[in-house]
Each structure stands twice: as C-alpha cells, then as structure tokens.
C-alpha positions in Angstrom: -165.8 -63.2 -95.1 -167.4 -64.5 -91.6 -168.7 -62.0 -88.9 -166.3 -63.5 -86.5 -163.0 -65.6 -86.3 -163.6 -69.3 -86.3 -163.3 -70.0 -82.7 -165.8 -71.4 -80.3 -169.5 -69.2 -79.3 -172.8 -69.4 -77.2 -174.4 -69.0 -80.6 -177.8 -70.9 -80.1 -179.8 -71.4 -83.2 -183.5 -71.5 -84.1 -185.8 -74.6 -83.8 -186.7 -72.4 -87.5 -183.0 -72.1 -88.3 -181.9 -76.0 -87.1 -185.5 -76.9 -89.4 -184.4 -75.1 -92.3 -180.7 -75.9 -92.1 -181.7 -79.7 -91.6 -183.7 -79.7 -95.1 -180.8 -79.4 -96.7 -180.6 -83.2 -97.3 -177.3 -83.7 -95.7 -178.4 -87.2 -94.3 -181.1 -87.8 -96.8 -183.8 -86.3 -95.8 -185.4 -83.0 -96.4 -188.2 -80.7 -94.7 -190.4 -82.5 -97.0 -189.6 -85.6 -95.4 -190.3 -85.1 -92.2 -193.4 -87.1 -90.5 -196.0 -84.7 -89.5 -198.7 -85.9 -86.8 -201.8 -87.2 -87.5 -204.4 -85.2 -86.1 -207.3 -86.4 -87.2 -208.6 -88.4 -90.1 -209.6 -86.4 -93.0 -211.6 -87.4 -96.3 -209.7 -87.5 -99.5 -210.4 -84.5 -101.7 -212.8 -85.3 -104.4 -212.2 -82.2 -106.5 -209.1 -82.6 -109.3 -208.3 -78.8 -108.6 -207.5 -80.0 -105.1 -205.9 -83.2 -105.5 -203.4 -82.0 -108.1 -201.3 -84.0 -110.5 -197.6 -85.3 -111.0 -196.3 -83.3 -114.2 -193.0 -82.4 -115.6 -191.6 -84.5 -112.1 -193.2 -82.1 -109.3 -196.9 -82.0 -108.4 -198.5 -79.0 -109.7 -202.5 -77.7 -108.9 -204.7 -76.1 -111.5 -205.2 -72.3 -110.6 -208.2 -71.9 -108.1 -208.2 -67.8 -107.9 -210.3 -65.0 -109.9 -208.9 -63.9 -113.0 -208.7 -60.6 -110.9 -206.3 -62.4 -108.8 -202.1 -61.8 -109.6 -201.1 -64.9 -111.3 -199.0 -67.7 -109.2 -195.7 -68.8 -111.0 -195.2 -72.3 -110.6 -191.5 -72.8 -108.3 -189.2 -75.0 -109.9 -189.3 -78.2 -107.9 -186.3 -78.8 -105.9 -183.4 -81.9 -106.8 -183.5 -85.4 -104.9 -181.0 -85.1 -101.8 -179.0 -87.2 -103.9 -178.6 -85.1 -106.6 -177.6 -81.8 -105.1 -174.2 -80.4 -105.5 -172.0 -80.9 -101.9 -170.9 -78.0 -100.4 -168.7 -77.9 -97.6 -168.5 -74.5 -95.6 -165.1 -73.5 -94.3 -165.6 -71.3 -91.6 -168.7 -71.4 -89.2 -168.5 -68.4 -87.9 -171.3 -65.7 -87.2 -172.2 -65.3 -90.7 -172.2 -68.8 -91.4 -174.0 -69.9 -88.7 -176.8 -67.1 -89.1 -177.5 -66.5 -92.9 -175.5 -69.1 -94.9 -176.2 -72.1 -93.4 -180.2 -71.8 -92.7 -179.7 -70.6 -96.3 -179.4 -74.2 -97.8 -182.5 -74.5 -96.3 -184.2 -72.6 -99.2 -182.2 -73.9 -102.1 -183.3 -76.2 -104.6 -179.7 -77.9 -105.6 -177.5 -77.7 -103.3 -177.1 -79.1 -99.3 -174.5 -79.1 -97.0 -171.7 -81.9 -97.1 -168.7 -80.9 -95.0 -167.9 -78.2 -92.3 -164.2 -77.0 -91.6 -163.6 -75.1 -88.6 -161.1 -74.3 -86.1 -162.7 -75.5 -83.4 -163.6 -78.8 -83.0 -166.2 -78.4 -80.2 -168.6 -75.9 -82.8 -167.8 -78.3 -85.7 -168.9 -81.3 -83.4 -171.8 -79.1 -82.8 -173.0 -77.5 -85.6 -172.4 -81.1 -87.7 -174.7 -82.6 -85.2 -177.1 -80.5 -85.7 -177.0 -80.9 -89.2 -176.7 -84.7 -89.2 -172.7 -84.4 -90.6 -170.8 -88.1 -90.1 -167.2 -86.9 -87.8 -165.8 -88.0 -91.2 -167.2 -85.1 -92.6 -165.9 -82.7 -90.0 -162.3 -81.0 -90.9 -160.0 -79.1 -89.6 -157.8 -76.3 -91.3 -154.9 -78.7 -90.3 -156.2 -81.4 -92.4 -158.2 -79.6 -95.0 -156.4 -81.0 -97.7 -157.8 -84.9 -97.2 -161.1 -83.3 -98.3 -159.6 -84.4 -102.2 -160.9 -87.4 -101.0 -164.3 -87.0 -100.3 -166.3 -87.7 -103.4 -169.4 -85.9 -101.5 -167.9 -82.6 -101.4 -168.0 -80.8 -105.1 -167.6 -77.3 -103.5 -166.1 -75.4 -100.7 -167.3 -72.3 -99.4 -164.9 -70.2 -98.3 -166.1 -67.7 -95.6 -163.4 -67.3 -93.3 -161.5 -63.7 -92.8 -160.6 -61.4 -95.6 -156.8 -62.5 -95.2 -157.5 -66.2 -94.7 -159.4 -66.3 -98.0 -156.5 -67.4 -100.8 -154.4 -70.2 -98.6 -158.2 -71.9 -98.8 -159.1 -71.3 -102.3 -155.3 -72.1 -103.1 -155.7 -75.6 -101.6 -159.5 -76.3 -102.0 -158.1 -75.8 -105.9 -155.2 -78.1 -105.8 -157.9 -80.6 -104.1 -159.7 -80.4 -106.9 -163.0 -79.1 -105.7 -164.8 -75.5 -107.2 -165.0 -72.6 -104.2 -167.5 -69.9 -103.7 -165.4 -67.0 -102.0 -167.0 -64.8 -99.9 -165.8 -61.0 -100.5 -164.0 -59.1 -100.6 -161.7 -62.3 -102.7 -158.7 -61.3 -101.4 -156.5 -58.7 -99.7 -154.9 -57.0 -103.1 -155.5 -57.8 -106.6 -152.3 -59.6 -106.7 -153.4 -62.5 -104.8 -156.6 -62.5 -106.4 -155.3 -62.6 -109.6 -153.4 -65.3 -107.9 -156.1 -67.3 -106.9 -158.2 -66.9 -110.5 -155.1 -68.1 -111.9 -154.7 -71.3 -110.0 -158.2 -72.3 -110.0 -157.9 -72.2 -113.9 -154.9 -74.0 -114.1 -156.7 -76.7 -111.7 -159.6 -76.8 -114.0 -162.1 -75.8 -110.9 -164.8 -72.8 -111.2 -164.3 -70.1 -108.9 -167.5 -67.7 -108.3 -167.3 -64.7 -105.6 -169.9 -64.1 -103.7 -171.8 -61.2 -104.5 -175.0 -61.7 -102.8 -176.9 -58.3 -103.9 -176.5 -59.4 -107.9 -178.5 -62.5 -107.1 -181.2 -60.8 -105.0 -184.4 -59.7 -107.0 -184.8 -56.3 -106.1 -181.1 -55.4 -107.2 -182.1 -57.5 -110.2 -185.2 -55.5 -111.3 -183.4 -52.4 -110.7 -180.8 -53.5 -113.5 -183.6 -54.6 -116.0 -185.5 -51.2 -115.6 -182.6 -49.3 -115.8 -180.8 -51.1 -118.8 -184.1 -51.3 -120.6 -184.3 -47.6 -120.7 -187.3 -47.0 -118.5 -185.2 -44.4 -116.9 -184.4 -43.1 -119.6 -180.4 -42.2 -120.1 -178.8 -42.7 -116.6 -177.3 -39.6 -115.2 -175.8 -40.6 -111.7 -176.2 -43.5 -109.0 -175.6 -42.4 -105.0 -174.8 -45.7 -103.3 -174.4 -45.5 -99.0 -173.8 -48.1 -96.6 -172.4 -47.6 -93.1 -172.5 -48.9 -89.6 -171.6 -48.3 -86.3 -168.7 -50.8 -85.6 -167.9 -51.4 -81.7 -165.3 -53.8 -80.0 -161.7 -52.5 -81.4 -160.6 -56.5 -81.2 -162.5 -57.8 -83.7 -160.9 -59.1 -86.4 -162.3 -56.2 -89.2 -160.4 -53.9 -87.4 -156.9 -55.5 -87.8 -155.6 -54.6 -91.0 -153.7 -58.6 -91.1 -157.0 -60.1 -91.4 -159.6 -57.5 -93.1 -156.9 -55.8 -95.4 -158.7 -52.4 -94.7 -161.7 -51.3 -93.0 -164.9 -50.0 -94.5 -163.8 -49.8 -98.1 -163.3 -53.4 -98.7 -166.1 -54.5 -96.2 -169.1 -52.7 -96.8 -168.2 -49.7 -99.4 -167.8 -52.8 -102.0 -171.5 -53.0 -101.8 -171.5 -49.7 -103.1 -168.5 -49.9 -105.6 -169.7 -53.3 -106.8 -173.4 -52.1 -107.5 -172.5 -49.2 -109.7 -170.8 -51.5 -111.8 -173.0 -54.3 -111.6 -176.1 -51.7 -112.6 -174.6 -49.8 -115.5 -172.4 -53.2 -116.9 -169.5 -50.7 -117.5 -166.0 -50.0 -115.8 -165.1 -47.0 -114.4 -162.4 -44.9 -115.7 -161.7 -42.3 -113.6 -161.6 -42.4 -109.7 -161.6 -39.9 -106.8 -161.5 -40.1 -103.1 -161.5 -38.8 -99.3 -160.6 -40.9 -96.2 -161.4 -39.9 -92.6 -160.7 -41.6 -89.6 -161.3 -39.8 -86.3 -157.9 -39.3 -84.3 -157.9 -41.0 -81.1 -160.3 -43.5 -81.8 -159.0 -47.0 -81.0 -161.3 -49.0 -83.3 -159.0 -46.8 -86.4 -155.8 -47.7 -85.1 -155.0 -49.6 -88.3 -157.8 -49.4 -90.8 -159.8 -46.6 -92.1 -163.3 -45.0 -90.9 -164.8 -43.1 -93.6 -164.4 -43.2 -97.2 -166.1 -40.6 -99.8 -165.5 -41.8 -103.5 -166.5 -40.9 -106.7 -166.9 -43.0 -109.8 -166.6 -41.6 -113.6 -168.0 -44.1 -116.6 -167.5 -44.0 -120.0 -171.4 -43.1 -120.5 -171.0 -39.9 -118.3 -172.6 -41.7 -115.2 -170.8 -40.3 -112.3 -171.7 -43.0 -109.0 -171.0 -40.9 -105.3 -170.6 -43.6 -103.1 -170.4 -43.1 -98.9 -169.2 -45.9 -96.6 -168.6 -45.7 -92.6 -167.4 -47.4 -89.8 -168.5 -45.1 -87.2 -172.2 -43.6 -88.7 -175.9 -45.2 -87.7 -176.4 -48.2 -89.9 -177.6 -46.7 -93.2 -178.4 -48.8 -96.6 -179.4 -47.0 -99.5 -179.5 -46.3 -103.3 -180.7 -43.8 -105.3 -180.5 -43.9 -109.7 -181.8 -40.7 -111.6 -182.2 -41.2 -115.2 -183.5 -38.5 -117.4 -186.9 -39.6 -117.7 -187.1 -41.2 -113.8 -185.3 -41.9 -110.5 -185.5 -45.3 -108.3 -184.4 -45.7 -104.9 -183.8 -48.2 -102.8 -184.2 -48.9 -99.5 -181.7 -51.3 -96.9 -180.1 -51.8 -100.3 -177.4 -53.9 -98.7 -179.0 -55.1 -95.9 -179.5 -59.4 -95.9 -183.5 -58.6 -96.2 -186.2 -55.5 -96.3 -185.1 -54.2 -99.5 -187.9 -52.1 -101.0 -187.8 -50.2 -104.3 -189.4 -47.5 -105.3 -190.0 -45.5 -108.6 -190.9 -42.1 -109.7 -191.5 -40.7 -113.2 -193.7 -38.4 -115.1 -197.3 -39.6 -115.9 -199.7 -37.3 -117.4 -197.9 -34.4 -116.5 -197.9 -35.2 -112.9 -194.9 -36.6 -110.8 -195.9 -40.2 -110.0 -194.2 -42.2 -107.1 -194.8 -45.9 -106.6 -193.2 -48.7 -104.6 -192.6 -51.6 -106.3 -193.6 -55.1 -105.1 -190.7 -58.2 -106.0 -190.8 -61.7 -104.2 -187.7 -60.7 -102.5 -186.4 -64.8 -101.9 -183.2 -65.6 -100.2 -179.9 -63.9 -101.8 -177.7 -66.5 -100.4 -179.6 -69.2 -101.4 -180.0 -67.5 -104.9 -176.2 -67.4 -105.3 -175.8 -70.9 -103.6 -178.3 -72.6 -106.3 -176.4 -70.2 -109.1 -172.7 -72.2 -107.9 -174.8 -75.1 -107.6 -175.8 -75.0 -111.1 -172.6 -73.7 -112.9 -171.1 -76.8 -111.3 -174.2 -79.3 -112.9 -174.1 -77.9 -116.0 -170.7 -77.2 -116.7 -171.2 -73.0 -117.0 -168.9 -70.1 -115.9 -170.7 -68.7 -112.8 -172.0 -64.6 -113.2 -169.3 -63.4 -110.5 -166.1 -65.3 -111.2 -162.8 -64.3 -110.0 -162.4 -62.0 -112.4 -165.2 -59.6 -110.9 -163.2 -60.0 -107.6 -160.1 -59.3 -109.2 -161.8 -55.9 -110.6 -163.1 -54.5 -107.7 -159.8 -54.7 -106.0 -157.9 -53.1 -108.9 -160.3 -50.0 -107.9 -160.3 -50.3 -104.9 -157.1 -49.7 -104.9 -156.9 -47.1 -106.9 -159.8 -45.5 -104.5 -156.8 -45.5 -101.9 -154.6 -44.3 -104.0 -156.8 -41.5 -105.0 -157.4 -40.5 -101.6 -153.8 -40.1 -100.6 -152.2 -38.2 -103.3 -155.7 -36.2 -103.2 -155.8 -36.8 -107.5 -158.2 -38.2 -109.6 -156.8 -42.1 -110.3 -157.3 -42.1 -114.6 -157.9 -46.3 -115.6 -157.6 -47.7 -118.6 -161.4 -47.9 -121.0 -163.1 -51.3 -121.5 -164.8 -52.5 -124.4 -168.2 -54.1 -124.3 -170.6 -54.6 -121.1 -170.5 -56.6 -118.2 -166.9 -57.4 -119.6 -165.5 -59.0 -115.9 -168.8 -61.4 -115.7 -170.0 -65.1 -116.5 -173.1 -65.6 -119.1 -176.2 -63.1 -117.7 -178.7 -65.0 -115.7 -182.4 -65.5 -116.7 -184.3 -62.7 -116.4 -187.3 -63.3 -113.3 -190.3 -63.9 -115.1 
C-alpha cells in the first residue's frame, strides 16, 4: 500500500534522500561514483593496515582495534549497476517517495528501473531526479508495454489496498516477478487469485512484510525459538495511530478493504505468527468504532483480538484508528519476557530482555545493527529473483493472513470464537528460512 493515492504533491525530498535514491545505479552510477573534491593533496598511506587490499572482489582492511574492541563484520560488497535486479515502482506515492525509494539507496542488488504513476508531472519528476529515460516512465494506461522492457525484472506494487491485484494480475501476464505491498489484496479470494496467476505465469510473487526482514524482529524469533525463553506462554502485540482527514483513501472501504485491521493490526496478526512459525486455530474478537465520527463512516476504528495456537500460546493483539500512535510487543516465556519497543514503526526499534540470573531479576536492552527493513526485503526479492529461490513471504503468507483476518471479522460480529482448521509442521505458508545474522 502507498500513504496516498497516486496523484500529484509538494513532496520535496532530501539532498540525503535524492543522494541515496541516486546510488541506486539507475543511470550507471552509484554513490561510490560520485567525484568528490580535492581538497588538498595528501601522502599515500605507507602502512598495509591502511591501504587495504582487493579480496574475494571488494576491498577489505585488516582489523586495527584492541582485542577489547566488538569485532567488525565485514559487509557484503554491493553488485555492479549492471548486475542488479530492475525494479520498477508502481505507485509513487507518500510511502514510496519517503521510505522505498531512498531505500534502494542502501541495497546491495537491486536499483530502480521504471516508475508507474498516475500523474505524469510526479513521474516526470521523480524520474528526473533519479536519472529515469521518459522511456522508462509509465502510466497505468499503458502498464502493460513494460513486457517489453528487458531492464525491468520486477515491479513493485505499492499502490492502494484495492488497486493491488489488477497490477499484479498484469505485471504477471507481462512476465515480470512483483513485490506486493500489504495487505495483498482486499479478500483471500483475490489473493488466492493473484498467487494463482503468478504461478501459472511462472513469475515469483513475494509480499512485503517489512518487520520479518528487520533485525530486531529477527533476533526476537531466534531467542525465542531457541528456547532462551524458555516455553512461550503468550505474545501482546499493539499498534495504533491517530488517523485525521476522513478523505483519505484508508478510510474508504473501495480502496483500503477495512480500516485498522488490514492496515496496521496485520503488523500485529502477522508477527504472532511469524514469531511462533505456527497457525492459529481458534480466533476471537471486538470491534468499536465511535458513532458519529466521520473518519468511521465505512471502515472500522478499534479492533481487540485474540489468537489461540496449537502450543497453547494465546497472542492479545490491539489496533486503533483513533488512539496516540503506539508500537509495541511484549513475549513472556516461562523462563523470560522480551519486549519491544516502536515494534512497527519504519526505525527505533529497541529490544529488551529480562530473565532470572543468580536469583535476581535481570533486565537488559539488547543492542542489533538495526539496517534498513525495506532495503532488507528489497535485496531478499532481489536475490530470489538471481538465484532462482522462492522468496520467505510469498503469496501464500498474504493469502493466510486474510483468511484470518477474516475470520477476525467474522468473530467479532457473531461475538463467537471463529474454530480453523490445524496445520502440520512450522512456518508451513513461508519460502526457505533466511540466514541467520551472524
């Protein structure tokens, strides 16, 4: 999804975010390549430790620090221009234009190829900006000649909830792979739809759940599955926000298919199962909206829902339209709790442990290099599409989460628990696991 409809804006970006978008490579040249002045003339380095060598195709330095010092691990160096996979990004809208597309900026296999939009006078923008030929400037109307540009390999569909499957449907039938932002679609039916058809057209289709690339989510599930926790008794997962102008487009059920359920209370949903690897088989749930409030004329406010798992972990998860933003997630295990803060937030995320040490409680906060989650799950697309591999978050995860999603609606009007039926095995909706940070 985008934070606005596709239309034109006084959006004015960065010198940092115009820098960072403009490494992507799109015209050749990266960050890296850029001239710096000269300032003065310096002597060469005599030292070796300084001067560093070409190994393994990057330059890499011998370590310089104490022994006392944390240990540096060496980034993997990033592909030629000409070797990155070609994305292009239907839909420049707010999210687009302030966290995806600086995002490519950070990645290490992928740059930006294309941009659709709506309006030609962004497009003409934006693509300046990013050094894009008209030629690689589309429309919605004539989306469908991108079959016939070799340098897009992937679109990036981040338009509207309800916009989502007419893209993926044709970017699929053009023969390129999509990354879907989420929620997929507006029911399971069309994404079951739109998994189907990107099968049957031989293209990989990944949705984009951002927190199960980020590190800190990522550490949580490695502590927590490795039984440092001990067994898992419950997960509380909340994430609300103050929404204002009743005309946006998340507030009209034809475009966002619901309100804070499939917007930001998928965070919450999508975590529990993304944590514990299992599918929930029982659901319950409360909806709110406040009468009178014009911003509620179509979707919901407030949604209170409850997760059972076949391991006896019960997930209480919170989402709001109408609260002060709040991001958070707590896991209590029998032997130690985590929590995390602006768990769903794009950045901040901080983690923090407690557990029994020498009879004491013991609290701690964590310290992960926290990266870029969109470029994370951009270079994870990226790579599926080099190397021939089912992304982590394919349809089928989308598919899932609207199947309860629906039931949590279900639930909540017939005032029942919603029974589903068990499945076998872990992590049974995902692509192969990803490597574990070192």
């Amino acid at each position: 999804m985008s934070d606005t409809l596709d239309r034109p804006s006084e959006h004015r970006w960065s010198r940092r975010g115009l820098l960072l978008a403009g490494g992507v490579g799109v015209g050749g040249v990266g960050l890296a390549g850029l001239a710096a002045p000269v300032l003065a003339q310096a002597p060469a380095p005599r030292e070796p430790l300084d001067v560093g060598g070409v190994s393994g195709g990057k330059v890499q330095f011998q370590p310089i620090a104490a022994g006392t010092e944390p240990a540096q691990k060496p980034k993997p160096a990033p592909l030629p221009p000409a070797e990155r996979v070609g994305f292009a990004i239907a839909g420049i809208g707010r999210l687009a234009l302030e966290e995806v597309i600086p995002a490519f900026g950070e990645t290490r296999m992928a740059k930006i190829a294309a941009l659709v939009s709506g309006s030609p006078e962004k497009a003409g923008q934006v693509g300046q900006s990013l050094g894009l030929a008209p030629s690689s400037l589309y429309d919605y109307a004539s989306f469908d000649r991108i079959a016939d540009d070799p340098a897009v390999q992937v679109v990036y569909v981040i338009t509207p909830n309800a916009l989502h499957k007419d893209l993926v449907l044709r970017a699929a039938r053009a023969g390129k792979h999509v990354l879907c932002e989420k929620p997929m679609a507006v029911s399971s039916a069309e994404a079951r739809e739109m998994t189907e058809a990107c099968a049957k057209a031989g293209v990989k289709l990944m949705v984009a759940y951002r927190s199960q690339f980020q590190k800190h989510h990522r550490a949580l599930q490695d502590m927590m599955r490795s039984g440092a926790l001990g067994a898992i008794r419950g997960i509380e997962a909340v994430n609300v926000q103050n929404q204002g102008d009743p005309r946006q487009w998340r507030l009209r059920k034809a475009l966002a298919g619901g309100g804070s359920l499939p917007d930001i209370g998928l965070y919450c949903l999508n975590e529990a199962r993304f944590l514990l690897g299992e599918e929930p088989v029982a659901v319950s749930a409360r909806i709110h909206s406040p009468p009178g409030d014009p911003r509620f004329a179509e979707v919901e406010d407030s949604v209170a829902f409850t997760l059972q798992f076949p391991s006896g972990v019960i997930a209480n998860c919170f989402t709001s339209y109408s609260a002060f933003k709040g991001q958070h997630l707590l896991v209590n295990g029998a032997e130690g709790w985590m929590r995390m803060d602006k768990a769903f937030a794009y950045r901040g995320q901080q983690l923090h442990h407690g557990v029994l040490q020498d009879g004491q409680e013991v609290q701690r906060t964590l310290t992960v290099a926290a990266g870029n989650q969109f470029a994370d799950e951009i270079d994870h697309m990226a790579q599926c599409v080099r190397e021939n591999r089912k992304p982590r978050t394919p349809g089928e995860e989308g598919v899932q989460d609207h199947v309860l999603m629906e039931a949590i609606y279900e639930a909540a009007a017939s005032g029942r628990t919603v029974t589903l039926p068990a499945s076998q095995g872990l992590d049974v909706t995902r692509g192969p696991a990803l490597p574990k940070e070192g």
